[in-house]
FIBA-307186 format. One record per atom (N, C-alpha, C): atom name; x, y, z; residue number from 1; residue in one letter. Coordinates in steps of 0.05 Angstrom, whole numbers, always signed. Last residue first. Layout:
REC	CA	X	Y	Z	NUM	a
...
This chain:
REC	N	+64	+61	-2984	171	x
REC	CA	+93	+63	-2972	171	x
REC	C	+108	+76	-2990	171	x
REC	N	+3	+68	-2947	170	x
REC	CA	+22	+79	-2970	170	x
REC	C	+46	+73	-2966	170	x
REC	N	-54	+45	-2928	169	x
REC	CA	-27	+46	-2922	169	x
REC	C	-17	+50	-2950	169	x
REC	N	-115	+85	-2910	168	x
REC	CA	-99	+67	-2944	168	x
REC	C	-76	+66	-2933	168	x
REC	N	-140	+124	-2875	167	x
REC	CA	-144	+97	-2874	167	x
REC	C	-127	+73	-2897	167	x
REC	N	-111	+166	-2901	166	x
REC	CA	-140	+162	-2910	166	x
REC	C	-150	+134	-2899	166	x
REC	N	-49	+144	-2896	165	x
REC	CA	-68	+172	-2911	165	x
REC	C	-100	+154	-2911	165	x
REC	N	+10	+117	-2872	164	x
REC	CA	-20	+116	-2871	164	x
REC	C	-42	+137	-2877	164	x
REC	N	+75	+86	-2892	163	x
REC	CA	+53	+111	-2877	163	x
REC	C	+29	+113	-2882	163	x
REC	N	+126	+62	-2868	162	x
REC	CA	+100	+61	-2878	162	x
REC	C	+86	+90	-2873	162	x
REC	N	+196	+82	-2895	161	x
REC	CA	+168	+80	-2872	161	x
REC	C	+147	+72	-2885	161	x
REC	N	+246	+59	-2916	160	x
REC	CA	+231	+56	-2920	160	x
REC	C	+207	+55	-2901	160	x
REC	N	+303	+31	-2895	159	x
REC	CA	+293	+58	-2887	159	x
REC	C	+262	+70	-2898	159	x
REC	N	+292	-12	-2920	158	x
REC	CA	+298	-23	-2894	158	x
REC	C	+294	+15	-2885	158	x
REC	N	+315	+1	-2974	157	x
REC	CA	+286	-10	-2970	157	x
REC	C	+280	-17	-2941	157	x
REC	N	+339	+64	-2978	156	x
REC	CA	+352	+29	-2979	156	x
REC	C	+316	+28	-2962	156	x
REC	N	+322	+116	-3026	155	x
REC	CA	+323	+104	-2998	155	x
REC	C	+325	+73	-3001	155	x
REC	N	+352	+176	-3045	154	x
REC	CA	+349	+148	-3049	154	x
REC	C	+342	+143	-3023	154	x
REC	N	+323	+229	-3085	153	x
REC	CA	+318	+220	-3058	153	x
REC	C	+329	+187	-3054	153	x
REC	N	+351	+269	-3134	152	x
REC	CA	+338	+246	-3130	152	x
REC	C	+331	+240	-3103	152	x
REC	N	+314	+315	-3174	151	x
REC	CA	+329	+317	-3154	151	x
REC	C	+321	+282	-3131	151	x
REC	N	+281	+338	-3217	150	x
REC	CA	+295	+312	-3221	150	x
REC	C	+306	+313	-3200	150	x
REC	N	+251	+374	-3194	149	x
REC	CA	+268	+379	-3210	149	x
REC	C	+285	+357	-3214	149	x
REC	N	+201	+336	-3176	148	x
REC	CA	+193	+356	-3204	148	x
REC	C	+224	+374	-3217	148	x
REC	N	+242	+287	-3148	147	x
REC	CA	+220	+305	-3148	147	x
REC	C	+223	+326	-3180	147	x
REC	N	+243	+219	-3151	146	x
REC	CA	+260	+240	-3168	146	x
REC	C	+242	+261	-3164	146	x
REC	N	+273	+160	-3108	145	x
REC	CA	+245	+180	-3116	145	x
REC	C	+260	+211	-3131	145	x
REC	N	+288	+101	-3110	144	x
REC	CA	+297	+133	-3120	144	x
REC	C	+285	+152	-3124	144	x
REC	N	+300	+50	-3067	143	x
REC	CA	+282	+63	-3091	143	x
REC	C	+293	+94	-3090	143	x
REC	N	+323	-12	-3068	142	x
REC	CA	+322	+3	-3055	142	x
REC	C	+299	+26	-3078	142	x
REC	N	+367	-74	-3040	141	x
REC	CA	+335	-68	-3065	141	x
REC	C	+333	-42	-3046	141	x
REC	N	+411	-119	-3063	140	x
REC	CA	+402	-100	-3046	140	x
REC	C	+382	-92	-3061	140	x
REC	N	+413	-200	-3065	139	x
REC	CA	+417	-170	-3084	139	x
REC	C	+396	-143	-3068	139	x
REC	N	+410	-252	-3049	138	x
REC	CA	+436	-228	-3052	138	x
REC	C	+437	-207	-3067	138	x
REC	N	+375	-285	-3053	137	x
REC	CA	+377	-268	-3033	137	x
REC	C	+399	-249	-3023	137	x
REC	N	+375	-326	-3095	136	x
REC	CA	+387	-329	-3076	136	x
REC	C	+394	-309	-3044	136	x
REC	N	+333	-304	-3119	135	x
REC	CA	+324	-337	-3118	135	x
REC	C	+353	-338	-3089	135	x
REC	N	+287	-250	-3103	134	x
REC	CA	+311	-261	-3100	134	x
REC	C	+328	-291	-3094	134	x
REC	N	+239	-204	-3100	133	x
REC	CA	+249	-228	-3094	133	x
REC	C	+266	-242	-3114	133	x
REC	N	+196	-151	-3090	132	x
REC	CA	+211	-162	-3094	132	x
REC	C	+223	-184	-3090	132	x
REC	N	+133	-120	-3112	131	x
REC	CA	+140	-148	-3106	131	x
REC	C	+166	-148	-3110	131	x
REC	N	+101	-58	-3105	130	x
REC	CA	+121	-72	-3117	130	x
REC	C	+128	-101	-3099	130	x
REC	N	+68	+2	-3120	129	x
REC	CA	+66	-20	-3102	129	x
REC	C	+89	-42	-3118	129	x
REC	N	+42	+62	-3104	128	x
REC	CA	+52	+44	-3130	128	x
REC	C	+66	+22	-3111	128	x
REC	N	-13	+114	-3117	127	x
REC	CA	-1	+85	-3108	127	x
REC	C	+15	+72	-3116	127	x
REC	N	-19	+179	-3128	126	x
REC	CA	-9	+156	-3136	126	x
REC	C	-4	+133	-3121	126	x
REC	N	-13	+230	-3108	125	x
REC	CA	-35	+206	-3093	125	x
REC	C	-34	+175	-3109	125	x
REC	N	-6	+271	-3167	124	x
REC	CA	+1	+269	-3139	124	x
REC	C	-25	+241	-3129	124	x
REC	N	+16	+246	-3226	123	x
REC	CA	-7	+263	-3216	123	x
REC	C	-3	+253	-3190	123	x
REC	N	+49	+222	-3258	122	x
REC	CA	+49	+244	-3280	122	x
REC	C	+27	+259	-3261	122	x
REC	N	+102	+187	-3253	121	x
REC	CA	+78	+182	-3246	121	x
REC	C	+78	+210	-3245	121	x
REC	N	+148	+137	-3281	120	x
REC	CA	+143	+158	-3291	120	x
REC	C	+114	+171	-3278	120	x
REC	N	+190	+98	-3268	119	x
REC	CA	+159	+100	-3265	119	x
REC	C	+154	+121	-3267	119	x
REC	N	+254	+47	-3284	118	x
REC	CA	+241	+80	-3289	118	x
REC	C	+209	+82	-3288	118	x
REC	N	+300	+12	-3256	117	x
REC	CA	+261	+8	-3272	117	x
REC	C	+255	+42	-3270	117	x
REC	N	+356	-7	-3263	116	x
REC	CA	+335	+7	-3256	116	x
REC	C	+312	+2	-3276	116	x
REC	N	+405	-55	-3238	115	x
REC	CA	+381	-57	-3258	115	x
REC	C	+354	-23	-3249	115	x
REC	N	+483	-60	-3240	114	x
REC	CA	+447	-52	-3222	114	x
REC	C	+428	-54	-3243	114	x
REC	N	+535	-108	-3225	113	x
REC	CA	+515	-91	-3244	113	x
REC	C	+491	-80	-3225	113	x
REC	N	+562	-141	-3200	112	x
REC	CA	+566	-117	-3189	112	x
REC	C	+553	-97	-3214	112	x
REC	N	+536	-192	-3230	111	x
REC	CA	+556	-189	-3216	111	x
REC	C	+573	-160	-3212	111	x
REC	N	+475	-195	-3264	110	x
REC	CA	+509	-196	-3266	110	x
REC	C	+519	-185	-3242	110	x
REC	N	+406	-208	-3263	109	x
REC	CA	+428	-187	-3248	109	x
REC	C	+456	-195	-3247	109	x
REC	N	+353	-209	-3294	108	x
REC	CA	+383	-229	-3290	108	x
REC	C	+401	-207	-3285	108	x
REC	N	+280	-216	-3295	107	x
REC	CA	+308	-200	-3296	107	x
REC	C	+333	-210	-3290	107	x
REC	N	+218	-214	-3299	106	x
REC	CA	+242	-230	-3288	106	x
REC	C	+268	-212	-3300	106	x
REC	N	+154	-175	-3289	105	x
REC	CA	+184	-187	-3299	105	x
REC	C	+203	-197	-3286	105	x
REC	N	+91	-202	-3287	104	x
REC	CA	+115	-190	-3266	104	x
REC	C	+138	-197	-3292	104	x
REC	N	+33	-226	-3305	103	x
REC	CA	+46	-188	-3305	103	x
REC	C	+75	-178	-3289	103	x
REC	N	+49	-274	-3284	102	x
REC	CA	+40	-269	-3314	102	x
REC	C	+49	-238	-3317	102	x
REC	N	+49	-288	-3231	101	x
REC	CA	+76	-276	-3243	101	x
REC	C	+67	-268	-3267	101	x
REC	N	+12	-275	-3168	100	x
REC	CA	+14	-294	-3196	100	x
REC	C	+35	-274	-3217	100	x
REC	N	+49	-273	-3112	99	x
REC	CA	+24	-269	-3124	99	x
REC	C	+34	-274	-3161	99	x
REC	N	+56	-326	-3059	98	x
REC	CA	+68	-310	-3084	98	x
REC	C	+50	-300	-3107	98	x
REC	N	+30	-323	-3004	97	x
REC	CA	+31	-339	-3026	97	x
REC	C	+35	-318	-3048	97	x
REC	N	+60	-331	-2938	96	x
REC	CA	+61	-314	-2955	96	x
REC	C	+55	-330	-2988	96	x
REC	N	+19	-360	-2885	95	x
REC	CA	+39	-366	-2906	95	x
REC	C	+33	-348	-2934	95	x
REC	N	-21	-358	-2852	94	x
REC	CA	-1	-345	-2849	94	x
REC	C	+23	-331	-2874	94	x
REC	N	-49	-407	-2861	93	x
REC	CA	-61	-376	-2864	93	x
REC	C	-38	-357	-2872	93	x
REC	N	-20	-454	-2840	92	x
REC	CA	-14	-440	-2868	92	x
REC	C	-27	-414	-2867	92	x
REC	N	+15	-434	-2775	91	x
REC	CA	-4	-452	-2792	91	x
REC	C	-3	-423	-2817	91	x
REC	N	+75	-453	-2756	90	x
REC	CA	+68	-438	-2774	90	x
REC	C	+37	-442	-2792	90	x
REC	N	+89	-503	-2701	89	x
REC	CA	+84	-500	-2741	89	x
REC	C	+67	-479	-2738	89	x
REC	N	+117	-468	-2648	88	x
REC	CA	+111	-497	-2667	88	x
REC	C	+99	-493	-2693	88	x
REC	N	+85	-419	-2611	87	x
REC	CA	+111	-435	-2622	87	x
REC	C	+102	-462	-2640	87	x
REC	N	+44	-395	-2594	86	x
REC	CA	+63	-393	-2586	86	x
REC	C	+96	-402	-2581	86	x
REC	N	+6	-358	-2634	85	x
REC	CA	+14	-378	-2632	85	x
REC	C	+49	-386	-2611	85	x
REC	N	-49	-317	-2606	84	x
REC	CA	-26	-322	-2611	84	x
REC	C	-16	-349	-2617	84	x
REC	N	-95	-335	-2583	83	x
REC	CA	-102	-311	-2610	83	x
REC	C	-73	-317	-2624	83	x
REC	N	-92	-372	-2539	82	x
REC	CA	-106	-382	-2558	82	x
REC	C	-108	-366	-2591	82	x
REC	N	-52	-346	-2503	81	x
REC	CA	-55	-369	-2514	81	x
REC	C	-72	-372	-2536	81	x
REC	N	-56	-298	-2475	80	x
REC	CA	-76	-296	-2498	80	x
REC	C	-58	-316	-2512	80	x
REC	N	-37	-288	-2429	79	x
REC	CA	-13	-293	-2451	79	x
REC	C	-28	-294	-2473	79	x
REC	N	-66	-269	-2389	78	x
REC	CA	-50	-241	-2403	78	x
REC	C	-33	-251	-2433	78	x
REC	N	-137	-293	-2394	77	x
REC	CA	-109	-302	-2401	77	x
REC	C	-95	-281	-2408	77	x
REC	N	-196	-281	-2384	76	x
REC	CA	-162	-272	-2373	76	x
REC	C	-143	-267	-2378	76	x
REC	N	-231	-293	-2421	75	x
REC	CA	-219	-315	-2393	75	x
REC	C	-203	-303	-2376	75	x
REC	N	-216	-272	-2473	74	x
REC	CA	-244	-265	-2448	74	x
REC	C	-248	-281	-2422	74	x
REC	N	-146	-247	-2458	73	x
REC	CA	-171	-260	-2481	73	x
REC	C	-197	-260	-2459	73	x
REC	N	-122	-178	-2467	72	x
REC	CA	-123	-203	-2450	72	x
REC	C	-152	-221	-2466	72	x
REC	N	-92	-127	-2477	71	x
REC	CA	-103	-152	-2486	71	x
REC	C	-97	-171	-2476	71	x
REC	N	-47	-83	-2459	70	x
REC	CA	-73	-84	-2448	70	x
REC	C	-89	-106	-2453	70	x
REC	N	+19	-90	-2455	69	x
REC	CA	+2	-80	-2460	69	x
REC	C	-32	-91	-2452	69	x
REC	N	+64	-133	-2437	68	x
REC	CA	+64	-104	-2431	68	x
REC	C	+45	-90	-2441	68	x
REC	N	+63	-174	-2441	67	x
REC	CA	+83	-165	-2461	67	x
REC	C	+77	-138	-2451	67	x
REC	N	+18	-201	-2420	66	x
REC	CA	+35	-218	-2411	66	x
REC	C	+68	-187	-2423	66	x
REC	N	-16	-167	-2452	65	x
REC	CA	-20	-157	-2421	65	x
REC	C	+10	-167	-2419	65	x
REC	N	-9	-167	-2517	64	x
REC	CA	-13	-187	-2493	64	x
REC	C	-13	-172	-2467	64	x
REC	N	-30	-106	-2558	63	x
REC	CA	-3	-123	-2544	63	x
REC	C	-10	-137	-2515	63	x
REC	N	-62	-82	-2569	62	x
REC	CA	-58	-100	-2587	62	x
REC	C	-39	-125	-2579	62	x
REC	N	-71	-39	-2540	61	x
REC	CA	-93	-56	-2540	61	x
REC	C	-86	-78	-2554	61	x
REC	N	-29	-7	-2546	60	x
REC	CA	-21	-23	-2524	60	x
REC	C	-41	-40	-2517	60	x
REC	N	+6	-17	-2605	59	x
REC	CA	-15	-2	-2595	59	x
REC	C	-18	-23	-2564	59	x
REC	N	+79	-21	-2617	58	x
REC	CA	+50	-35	-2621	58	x
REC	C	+31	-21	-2600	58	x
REC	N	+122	+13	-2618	57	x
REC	CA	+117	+10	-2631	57	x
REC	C	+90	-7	-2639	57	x
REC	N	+120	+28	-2542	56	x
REC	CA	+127	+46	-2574	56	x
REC	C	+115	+36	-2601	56	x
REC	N	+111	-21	-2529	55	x
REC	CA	+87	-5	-2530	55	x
REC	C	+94	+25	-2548	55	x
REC	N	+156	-37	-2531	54	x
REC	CA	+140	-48	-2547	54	x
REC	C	+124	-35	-2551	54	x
REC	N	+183	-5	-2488	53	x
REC	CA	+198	-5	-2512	53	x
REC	C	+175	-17	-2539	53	x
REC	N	+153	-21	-2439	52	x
REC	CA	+152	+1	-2447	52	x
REC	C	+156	+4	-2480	52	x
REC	N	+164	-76	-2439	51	x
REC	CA	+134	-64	-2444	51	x
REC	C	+138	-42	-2452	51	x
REC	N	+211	-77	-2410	50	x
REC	CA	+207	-72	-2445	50	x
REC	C	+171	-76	-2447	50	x
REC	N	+202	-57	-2357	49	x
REC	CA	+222	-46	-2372	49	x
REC	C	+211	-49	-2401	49	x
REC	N	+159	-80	-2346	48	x
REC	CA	+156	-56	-2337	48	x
REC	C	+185	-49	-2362	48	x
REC	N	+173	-137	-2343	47	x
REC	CA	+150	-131	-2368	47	x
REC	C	+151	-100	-2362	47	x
REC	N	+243	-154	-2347	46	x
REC	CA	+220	-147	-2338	46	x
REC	C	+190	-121	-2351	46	x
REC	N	+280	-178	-2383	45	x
REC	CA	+258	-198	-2374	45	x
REC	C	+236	-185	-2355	45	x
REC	N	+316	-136	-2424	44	x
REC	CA	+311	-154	-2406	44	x
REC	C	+285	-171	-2411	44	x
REC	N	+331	-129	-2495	43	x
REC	CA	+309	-121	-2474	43	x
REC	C	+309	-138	-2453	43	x
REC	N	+349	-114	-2556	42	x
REC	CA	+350	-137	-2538	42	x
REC	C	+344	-121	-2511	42	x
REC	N	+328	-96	-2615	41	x
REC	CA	+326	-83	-2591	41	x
REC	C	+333	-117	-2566	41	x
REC	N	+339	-79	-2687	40	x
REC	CA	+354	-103	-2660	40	x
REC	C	+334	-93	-2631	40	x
REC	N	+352	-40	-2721	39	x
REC	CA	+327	-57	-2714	39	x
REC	C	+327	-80	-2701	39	x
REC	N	+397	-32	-2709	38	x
REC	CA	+388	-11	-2698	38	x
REC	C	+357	-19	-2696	38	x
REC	N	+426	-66	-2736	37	x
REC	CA	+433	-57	-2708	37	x
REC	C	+410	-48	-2693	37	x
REC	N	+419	-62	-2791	36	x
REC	CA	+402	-80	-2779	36	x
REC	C	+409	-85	-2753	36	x
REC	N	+450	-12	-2804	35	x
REC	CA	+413	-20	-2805	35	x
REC	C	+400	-26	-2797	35	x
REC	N	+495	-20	-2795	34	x
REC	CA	+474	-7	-2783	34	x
REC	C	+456	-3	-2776	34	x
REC	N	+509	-91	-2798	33	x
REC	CA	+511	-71	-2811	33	x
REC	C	+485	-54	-2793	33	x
REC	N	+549	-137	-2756	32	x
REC	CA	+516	-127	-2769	32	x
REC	C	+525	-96	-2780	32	x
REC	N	+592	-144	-2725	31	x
REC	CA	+598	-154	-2759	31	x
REC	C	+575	-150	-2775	31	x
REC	N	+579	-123	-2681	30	x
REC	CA	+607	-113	-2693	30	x
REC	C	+602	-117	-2722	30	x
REC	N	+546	-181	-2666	29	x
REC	CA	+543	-139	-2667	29	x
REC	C	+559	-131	-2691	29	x
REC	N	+571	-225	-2641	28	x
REC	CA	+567	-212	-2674	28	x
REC	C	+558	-188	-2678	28	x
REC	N	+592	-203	-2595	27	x
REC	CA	+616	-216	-2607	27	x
REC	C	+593	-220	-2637	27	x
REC	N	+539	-194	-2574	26	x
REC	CA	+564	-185	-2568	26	x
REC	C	+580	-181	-2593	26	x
REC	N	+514	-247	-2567	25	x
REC	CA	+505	-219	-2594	25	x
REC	C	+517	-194	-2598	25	x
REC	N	+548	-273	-2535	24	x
REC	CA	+535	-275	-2570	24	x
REC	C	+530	-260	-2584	24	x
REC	N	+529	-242	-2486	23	x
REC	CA	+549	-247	-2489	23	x
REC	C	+555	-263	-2522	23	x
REC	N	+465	-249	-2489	22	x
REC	CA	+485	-220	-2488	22	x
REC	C	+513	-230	-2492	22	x
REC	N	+461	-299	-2487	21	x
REC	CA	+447	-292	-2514	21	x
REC	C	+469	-265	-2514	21	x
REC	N	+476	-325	-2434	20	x
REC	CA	+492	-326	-2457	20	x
REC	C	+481	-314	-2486	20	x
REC	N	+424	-304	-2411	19	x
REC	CA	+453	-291	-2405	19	x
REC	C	+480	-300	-2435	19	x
REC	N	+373	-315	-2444	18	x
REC	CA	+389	-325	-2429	18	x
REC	C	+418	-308	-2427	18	x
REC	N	+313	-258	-2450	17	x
REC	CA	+329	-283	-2465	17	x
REC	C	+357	-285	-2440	17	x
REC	N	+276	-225	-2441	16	x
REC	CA	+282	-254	-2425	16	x
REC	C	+295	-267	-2438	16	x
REC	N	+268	-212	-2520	15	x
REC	CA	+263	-207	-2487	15	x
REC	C	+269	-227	-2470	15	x
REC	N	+281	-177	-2566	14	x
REC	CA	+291	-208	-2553	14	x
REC	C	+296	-187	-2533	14	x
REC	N	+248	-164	-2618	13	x
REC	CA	+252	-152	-2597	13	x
REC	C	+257	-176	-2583	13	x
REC	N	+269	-126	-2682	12	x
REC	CA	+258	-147	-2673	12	x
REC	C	+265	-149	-2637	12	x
REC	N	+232	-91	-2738	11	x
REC	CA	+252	-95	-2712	11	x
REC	C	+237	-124	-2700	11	x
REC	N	+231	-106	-2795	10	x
REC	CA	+236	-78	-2785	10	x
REC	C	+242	-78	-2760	10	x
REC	N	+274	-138	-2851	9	x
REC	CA	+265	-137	-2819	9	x
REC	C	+261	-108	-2808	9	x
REC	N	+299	-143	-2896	8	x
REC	CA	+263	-150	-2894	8	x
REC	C	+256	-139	-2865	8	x
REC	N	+350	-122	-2944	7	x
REC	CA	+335	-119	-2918	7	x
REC	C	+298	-118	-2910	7	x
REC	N	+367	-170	-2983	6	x
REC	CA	+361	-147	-2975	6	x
REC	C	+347	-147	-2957	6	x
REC	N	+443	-175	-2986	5	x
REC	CA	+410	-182	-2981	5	x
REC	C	+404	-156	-2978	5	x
REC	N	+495	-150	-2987	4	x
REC	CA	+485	-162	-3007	4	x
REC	C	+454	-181	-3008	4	x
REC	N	+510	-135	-2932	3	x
REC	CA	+496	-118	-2954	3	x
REC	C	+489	-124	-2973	3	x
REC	N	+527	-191	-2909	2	x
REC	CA	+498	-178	-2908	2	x
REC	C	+486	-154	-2918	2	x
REC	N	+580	-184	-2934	1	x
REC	CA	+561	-206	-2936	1	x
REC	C	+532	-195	-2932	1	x
């Protein structure tokens, strides 16, 4: 089942969550695929313990005091109420708006078929950038990088780092 999406999440971190959450996530573990195991982190309730774990991956100026890092709003506040939202509607800013389709192809994927796109990029520092999406969300998405002896590299899109040259994020 869940190899057949594709993978969007790079981690996610459940903190202070209720005794019955461990005993749940238990009993579905088992049935998550690797991937998305390992971008799991479930973390007690004390800010010394998973502060730590966060402050791995978010800069510690970036991260609430309340969460284990150093931002606090100009009042104090460690929970920085006001920068954060701390639940309830999603204001639109937010909201991912689908960029215009005129230059995108559509494509119809059969039932245990694959579709490759071949990019041919002929000079180092290249950017190349891609929109995927999926009316039902069942089809894996991944990329094949081919070096100068055709020798392929695959990577599932969930192994996929960012990385950062020149101030430019590259992925």
């Amino acid at each position: 089942f869940e190899a057949n999406f594709p993978e969007i999440l790079k981690t996610v971190y459940c903190i202070n969550v209720p005794g019955v959450f461990d005993f749940a996530y238990a009993i579905v573990k088992p049935f998550l695929n690797e991937l998305t195991r390992q971008n799991v982190r479930v973390l007690g309730g004390n800010v010394e313990s998973f502060g730590e774990h966060m402050r791995e991956a978010i800069d510690p100026s970036e991260l609430p005091a309340c969460y284990g890092g150093t931002l606090v709003e100009a009042d104090g506040d460690p929970a920085c109420n006001t920068m954060l939202c701390q639940g309830g509607d999603v204001p639109e800013r937010y909201f991912i708006r689908m960029p215009d389709t005129a230059d995108m192809t559509s494509t119809t994927v059969s039932r245990g078929s694959t579709v490759q796109v071949e990019i041919l990029v002929k000079k180092p520092g290249v950017k190349l950038c891609w929109d995927f999406a999926s009316e039902d969300y069942d089809i894996a998405f991944g990329v094949l990088f081919k070096d100068e002896d055709h020798v392929g590299h695959h990577l599932h899109a969930s192994q996929m780092k960012e990385k950062v040259r020149n101030g430019e994020e590259v992925y």
